[in-house]
C-alpha beads as a LAMMPS data file, in Angstrom:
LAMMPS data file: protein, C-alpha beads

300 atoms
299 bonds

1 atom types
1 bond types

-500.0 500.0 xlo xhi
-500.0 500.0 ylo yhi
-500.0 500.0 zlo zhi

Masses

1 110.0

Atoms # bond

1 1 1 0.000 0.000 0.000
2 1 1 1.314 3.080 -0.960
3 1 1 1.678 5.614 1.953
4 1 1 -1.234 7.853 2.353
5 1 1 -1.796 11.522 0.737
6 1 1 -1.853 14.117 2.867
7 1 1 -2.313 17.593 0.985
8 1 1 -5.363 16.706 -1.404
9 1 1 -8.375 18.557 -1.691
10 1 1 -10.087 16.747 -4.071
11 1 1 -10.725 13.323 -5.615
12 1 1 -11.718 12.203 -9.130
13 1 1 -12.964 8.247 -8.988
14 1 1 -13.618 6.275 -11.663
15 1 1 -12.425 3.516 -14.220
16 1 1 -10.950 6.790 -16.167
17 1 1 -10.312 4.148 -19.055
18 1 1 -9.210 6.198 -22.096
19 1 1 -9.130 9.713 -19.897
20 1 1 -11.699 11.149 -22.647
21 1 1 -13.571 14.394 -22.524
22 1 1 -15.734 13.652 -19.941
23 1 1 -12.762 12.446 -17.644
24 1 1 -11.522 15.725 -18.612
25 1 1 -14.580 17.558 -17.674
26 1 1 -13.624 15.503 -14.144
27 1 1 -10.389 16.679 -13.430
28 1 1 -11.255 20.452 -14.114
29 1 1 -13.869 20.208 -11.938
30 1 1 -11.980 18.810 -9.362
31 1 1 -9.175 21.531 -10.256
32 1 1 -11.735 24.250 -9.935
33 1 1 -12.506 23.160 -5.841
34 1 1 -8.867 22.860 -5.323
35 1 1 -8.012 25.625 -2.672
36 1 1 -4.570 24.962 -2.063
37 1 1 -3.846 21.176 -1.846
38 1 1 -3.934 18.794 -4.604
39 1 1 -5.936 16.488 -6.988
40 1 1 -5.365 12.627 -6.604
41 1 1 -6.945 10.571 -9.273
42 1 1 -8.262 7.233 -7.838
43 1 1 -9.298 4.548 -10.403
44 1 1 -8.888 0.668 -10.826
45 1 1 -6.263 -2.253 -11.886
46 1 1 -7.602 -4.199 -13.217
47 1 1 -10.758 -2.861 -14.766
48 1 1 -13.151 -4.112 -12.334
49 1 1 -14.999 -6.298 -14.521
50 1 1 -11.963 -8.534 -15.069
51 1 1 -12.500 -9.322 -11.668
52 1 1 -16.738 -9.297 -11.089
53 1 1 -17.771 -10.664 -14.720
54 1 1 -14.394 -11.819 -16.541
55 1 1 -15.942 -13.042 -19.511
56 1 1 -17.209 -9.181 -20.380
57 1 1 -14.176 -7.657 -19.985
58 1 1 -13.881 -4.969 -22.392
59 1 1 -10.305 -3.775 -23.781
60 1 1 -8.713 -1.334 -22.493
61 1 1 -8.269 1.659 -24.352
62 1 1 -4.435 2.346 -22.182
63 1 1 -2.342 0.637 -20.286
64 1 1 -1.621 1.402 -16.812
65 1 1 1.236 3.254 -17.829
66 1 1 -0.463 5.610 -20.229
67 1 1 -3.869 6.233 -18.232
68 1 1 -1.558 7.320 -15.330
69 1 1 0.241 10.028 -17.582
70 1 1 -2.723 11.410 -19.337
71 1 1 -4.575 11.575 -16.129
72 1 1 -1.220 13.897 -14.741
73 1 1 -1.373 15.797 -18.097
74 1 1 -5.141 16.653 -17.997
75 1 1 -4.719 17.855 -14.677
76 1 1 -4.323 15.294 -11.691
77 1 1 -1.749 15.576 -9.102
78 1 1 -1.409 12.530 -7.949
79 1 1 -2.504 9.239 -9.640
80 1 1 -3.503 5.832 -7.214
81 1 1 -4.393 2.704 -8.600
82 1 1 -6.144 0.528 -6.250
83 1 1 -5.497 -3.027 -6.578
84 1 1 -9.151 -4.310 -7.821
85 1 1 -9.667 -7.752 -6.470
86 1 1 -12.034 -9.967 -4.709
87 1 1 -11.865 -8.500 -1.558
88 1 1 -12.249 -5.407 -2.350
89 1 1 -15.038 -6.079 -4.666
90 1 1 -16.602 -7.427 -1.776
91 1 1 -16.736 -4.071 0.229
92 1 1 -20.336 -2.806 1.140
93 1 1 -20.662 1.205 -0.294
94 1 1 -19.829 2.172 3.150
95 1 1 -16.724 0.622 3.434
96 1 1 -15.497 1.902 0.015
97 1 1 -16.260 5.146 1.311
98 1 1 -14.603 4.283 4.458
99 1 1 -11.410 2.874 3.090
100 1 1 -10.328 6.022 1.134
101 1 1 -10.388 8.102 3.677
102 1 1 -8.795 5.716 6.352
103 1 1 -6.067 4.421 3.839
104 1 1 -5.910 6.580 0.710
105 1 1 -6.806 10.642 1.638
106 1 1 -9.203 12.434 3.739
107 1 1 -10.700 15.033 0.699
108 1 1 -12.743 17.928 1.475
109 1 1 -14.524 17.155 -1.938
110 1 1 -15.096 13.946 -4.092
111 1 1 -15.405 14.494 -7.968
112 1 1 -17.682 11.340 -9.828
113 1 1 -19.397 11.042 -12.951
114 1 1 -23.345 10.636 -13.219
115 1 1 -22.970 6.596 -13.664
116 1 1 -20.695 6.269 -11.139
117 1 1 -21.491 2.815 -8.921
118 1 1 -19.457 1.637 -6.176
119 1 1 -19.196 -1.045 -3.622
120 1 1 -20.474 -4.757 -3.799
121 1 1 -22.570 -5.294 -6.901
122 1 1 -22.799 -1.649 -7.809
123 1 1 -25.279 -1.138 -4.760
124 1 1 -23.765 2.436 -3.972
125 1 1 -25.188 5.178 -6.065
126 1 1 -24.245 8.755 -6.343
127 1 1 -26.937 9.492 -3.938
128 1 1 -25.740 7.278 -1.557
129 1 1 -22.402 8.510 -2.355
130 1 1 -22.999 12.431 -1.233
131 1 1 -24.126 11.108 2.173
132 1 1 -21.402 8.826 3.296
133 1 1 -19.005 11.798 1.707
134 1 1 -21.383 14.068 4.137
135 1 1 -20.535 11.647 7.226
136 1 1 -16.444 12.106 6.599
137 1 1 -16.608 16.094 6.089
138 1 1 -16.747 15.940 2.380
139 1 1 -19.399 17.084 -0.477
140 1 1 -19.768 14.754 -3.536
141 1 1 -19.696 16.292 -6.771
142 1 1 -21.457 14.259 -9.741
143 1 1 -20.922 15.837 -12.692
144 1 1 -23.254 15.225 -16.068
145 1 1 -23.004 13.553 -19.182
146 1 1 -20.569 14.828 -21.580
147 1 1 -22.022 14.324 -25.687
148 1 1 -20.512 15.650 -28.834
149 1 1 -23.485 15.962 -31.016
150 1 1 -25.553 13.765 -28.581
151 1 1 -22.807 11.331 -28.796
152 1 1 -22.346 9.776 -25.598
153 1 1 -18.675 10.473 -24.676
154 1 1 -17.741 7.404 -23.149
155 1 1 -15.197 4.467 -23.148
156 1 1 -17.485 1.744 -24.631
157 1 1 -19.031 4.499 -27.499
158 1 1 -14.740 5.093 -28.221
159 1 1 -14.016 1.325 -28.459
160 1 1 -16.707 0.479 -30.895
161 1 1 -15.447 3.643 -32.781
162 1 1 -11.562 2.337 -33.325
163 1 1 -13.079 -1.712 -33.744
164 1 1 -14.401 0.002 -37.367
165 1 1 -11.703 1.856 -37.787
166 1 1 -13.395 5.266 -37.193
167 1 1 -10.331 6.663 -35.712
168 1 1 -11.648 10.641 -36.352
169 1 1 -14.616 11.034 -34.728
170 1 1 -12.743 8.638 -31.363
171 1 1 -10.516 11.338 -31.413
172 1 1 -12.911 13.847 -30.984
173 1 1 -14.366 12.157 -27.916
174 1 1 -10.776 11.778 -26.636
175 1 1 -9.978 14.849 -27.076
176 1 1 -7.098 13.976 -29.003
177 1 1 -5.593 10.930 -31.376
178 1 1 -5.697 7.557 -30.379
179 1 1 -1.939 5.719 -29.682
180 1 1 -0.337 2.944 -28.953
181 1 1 3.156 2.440 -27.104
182 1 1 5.725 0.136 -28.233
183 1 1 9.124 -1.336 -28.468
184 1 1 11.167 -0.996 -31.662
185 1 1 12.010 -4.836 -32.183
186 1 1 14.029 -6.730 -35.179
187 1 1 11.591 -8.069 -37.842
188 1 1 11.970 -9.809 -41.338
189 1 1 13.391 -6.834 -43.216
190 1 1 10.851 -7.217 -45.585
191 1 1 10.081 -3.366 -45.639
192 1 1 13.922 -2.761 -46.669
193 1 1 13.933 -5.556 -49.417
194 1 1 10.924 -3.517 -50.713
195 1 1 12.056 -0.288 -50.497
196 1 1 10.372 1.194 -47.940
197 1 1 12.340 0.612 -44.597
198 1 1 10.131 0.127 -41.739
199 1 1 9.945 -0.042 -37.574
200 1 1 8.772 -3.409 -35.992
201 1 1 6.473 -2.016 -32.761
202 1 1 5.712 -4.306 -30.609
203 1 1 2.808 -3.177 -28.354
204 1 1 1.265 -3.677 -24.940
205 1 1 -1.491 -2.250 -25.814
206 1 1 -4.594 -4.396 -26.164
207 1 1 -7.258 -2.720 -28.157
208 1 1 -6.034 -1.546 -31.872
209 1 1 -8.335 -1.019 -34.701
210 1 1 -9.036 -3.071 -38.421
211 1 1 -6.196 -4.545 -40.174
212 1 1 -4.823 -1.848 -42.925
213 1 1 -2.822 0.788 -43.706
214 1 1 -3.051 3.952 -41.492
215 1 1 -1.574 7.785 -41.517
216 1 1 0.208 8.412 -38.187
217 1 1 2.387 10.274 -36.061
218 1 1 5.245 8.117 -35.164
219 1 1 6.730 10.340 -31.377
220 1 1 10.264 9.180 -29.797
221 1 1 10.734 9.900 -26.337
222 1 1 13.400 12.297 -26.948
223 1 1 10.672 14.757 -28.232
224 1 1 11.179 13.997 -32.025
225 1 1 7.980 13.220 -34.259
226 1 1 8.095 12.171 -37.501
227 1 1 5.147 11.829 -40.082
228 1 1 4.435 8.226 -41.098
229 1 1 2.693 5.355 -42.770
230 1 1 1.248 2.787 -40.669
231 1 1 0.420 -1.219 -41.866
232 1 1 -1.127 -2.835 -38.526
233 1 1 -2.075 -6.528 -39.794
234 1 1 -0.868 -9.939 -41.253
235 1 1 1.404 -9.720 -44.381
236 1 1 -1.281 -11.690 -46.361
237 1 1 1.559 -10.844 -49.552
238 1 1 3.992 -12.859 -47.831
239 1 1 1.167 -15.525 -46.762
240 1 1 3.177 -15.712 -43.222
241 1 1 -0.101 -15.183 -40.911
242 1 1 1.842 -13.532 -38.357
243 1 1 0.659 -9.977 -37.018
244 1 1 2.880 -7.146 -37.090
245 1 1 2.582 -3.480 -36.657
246 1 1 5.163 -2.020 -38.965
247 1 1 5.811 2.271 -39.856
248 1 1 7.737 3.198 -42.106
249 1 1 8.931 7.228 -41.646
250 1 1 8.733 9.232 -44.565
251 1 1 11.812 10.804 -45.900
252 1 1 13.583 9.855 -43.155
253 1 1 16.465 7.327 -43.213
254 1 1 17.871 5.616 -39.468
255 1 1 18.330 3.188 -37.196
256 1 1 15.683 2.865 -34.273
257 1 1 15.815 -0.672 -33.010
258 1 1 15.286 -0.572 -29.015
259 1 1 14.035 2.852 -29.264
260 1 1 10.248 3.351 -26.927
261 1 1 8.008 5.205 -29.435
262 1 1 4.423 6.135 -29.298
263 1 1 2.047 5.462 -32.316
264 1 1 -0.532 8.233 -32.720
265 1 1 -3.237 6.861 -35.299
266 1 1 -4.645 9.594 -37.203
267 1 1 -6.600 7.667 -40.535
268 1 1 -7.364 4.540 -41.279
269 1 1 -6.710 4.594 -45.013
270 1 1 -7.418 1.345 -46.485
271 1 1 -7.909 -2.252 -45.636
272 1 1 -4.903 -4.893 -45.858
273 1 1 -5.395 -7.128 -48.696
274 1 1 -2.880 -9.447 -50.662
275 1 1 -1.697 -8.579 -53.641
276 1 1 -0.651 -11.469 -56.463
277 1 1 2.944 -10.113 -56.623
278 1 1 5.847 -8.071 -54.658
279 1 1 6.058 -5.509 -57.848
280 1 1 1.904 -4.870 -57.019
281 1 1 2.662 -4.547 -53.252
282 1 1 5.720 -2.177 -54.455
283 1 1 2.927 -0.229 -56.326
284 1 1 0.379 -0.104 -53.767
285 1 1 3.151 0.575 -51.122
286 1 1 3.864 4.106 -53.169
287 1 1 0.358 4.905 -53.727
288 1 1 -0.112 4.459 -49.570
289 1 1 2.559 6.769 -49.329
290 1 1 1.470 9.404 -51.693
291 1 1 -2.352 9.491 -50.159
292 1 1 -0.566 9.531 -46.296
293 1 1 1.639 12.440 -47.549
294 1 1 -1.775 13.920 -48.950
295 1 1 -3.445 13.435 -45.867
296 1 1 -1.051 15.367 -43.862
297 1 1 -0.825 18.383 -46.500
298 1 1 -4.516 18.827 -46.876
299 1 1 -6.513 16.898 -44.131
300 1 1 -8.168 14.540 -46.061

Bonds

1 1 1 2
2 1 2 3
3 1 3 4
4 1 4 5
5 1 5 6
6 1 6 7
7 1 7 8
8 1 8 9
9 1 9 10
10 1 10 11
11 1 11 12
12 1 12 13
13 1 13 14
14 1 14 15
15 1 15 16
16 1 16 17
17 1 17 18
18 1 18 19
19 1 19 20
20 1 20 21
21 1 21 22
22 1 22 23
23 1 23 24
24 1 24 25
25 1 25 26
26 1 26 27
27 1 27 28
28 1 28 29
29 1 29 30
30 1 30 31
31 1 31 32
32 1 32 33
33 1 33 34
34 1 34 35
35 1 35 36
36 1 36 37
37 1 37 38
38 1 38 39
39 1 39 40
40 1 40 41
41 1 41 42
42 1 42 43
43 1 43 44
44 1 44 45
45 1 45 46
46 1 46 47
47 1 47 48
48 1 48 49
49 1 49 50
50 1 50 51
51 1 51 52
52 1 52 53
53 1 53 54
54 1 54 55
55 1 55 56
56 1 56 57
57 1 57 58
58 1 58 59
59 1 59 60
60 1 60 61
61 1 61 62
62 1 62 63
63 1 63 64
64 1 64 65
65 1 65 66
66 1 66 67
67 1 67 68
68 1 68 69
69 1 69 70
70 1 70 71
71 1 71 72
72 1 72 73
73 1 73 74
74 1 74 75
75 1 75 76
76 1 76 77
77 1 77 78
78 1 78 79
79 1 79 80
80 1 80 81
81 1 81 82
82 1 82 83
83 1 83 84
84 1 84 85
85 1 85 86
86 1 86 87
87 1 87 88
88 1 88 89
89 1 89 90
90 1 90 91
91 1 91 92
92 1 92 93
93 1 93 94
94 1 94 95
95 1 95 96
96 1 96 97
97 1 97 98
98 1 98 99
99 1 99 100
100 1 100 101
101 1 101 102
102 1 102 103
103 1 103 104
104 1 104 105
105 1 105 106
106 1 106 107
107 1 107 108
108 1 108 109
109 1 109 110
110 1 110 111
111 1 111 112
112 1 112 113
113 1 113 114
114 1 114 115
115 1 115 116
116 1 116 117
117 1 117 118
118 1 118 119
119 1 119 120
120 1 120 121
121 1 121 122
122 1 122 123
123 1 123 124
124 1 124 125
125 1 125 126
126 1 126 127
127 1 127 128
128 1 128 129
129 1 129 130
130 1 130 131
131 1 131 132
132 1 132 133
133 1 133 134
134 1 134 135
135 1 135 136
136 1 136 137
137 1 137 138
138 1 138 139
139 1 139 140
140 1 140 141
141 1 141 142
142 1 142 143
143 1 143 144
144 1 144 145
145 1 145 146
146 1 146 147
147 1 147 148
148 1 148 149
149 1 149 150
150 1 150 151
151 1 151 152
152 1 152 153
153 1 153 154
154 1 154 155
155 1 155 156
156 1 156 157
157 1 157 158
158 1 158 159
159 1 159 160
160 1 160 161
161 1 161 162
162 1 162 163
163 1 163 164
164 1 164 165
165 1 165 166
166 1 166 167
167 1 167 168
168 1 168 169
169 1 169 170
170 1 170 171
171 1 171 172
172 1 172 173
173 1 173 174
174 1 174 175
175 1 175 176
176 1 176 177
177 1 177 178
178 1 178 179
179 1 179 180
180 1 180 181
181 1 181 182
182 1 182 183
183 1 183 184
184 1 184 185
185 1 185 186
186 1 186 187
187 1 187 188
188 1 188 189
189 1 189 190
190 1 190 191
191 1 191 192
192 1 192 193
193 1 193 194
194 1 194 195
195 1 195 196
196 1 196 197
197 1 197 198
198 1 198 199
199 1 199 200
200 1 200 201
201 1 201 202
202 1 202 203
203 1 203 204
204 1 204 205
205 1 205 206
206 1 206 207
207 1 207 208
208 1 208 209
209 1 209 210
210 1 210 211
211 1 211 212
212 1 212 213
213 1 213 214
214 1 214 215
215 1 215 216
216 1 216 217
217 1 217 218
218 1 218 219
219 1 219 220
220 1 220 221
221 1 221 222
222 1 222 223
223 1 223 224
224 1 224 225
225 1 225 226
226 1 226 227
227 1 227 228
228 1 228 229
229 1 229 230
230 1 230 231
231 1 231 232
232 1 232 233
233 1 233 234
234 1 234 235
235 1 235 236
236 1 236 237
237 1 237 238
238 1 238 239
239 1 239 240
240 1 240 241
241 1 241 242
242 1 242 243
243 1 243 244
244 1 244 245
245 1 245 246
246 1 246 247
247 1 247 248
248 1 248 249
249 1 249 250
250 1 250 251
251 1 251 252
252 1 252 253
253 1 253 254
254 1 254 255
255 1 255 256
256 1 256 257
257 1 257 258
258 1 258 259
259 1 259 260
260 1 260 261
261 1 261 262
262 1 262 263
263 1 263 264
264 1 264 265
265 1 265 266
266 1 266 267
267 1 267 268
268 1 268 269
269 1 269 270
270 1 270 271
271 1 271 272
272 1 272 273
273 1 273 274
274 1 274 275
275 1 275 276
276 1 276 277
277 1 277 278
278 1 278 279
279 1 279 280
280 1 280 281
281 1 281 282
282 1 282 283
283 1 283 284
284 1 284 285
285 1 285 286
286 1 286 287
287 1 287 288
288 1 288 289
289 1 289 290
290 1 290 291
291 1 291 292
292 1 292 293
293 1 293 294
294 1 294 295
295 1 295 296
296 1 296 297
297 1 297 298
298 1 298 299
299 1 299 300
């Protein structure tokens, strides 16, 4: 257990998978009741349904890793992951309640979305949440839904959004482009025997859209960015069945094996397909390139 916070004023709860809009809208509300302590952002590893109902499970939209730095870049002080299990699963509303401020922080105001449930099988509501806040010196803050053209901003509406490949609109109700982290790792060297050197990324990252060919960002940690072209799929060409993400940078020649480097999907662009020979790839390989260099000139 990590040693408990002393100087926050306010707490944002919630799964806060994908730190979206209305997470956003969270943390600046929590920001705004800040006097002069802190906001801790207290959410869940695992997602809690790994744990209550396994087999619906959705995928994440981050890792641990990420959802912890966009949650300190929209505006949280401090980020706590409690450890989601059984037990805790277990714990009546009033000993959720309870348990935060004994173990975690002792906030003078509590920052939760609309839906927000708590405790053992979701009994605790947001009404029953402003009381037991009440009884520990607190006020609960529930904050309303968040829509983009009475889109439901939400986790589950931005996962069926990148599963067909609608990466433009997710990234309006994230608030920004979709990425995935990865590794640099040694592949086949196909892309080089081709022409068109690319980077192996090998990803932790659990949800990622269609197969096919996407424009992207490609970001080093070192603060460099480079524009790119994206194939996320299985070589059908090369008939090998075995799924790679691969970028190639344009107009950019280097070495990058080991490097970290963060994938920032920006258009989905076509579907992967096989082509009858490596001179029709070759083709379809410059054509990608031209309509990705397009893309970034003139937004479409």
């Amino acid at each position: 257990m990590k040693h408990r916070f002393s100087d926050i004023d306010a707490i944002v709860i919630g799964n806060l998978d994908g730190v979206h809009r209305g997470h956003q809208t969270l943390l600046k509300r929590a920001q705004t009741l800040c006097q002069d302590g802190h906001v801790l952002a207290l959410t869940f590893w695992p997602h809690p349904t790994c744990v209550v109902r396994p087999r619906l499970a959705p995928q994440l939209l981050q890792t641990q890793a990420q959802r912890a730095q966009s949650l300190q870049q929209y505006g949280a002080d401090h980020v706590h992951f409690i450890d989601f299990d059984v037990d805790f699963a277990a714990l009546s509303p009033n000993d959720f309640v309870a348990y935060i401020f004994e173990h975690i922080a002792s906030p003078q105001h509590i920052v939760v979305g609309f839906n927000f449930r708590f405790g053992a099988k979701g009994q605790g509501t947001t009404t029953v949440l402003k009381t037991l806040a009440a009884q520990h010196g607190a006020t609960a803050h529930i904050t309303e839904a968040v829509t983009l053209d009475d889109l439901p901003i939400s986790s589950s509406t931005i996962r069926r959004l990148l599963l067909k490949g609608d990466l433009q609109l997710a990234a309006q109700l994230l608030g920004r482009p979709y990425t995935i982290d990865g590794d640099v790792i040694h592949g086949h060297g196909r892309g080089h025997a081709l022409g068109f050197p690319t980077a192996n990324i090998q990803t932790p990252n659990a949800l990622l859209p269609p197969y096919g060919v996407y424009a992207t960002k490609l970001h080093f940690d070192n603060g460099t960015s480079y524009q790119a072209v994206t194939n996320i799929g299985l070589q059908p060409t090369f008939q090998t069945q075995t799924f790679q993400i691969e970028t190639h940078i344009m107009d950019f020649d280097g070495d990058f094996y080991g490097e970290h480097v963060r994938v920032e999907l920006m258009k989905h662009m076509r579907a992967e397909r096989r082509f009858p020979s490596k001179e029709k790839l070759i083709e379809q390989i410059r054509n990608d390139v031209d309509d990705v260099r397009n893309f970034f000139i003139h937004g479409e």
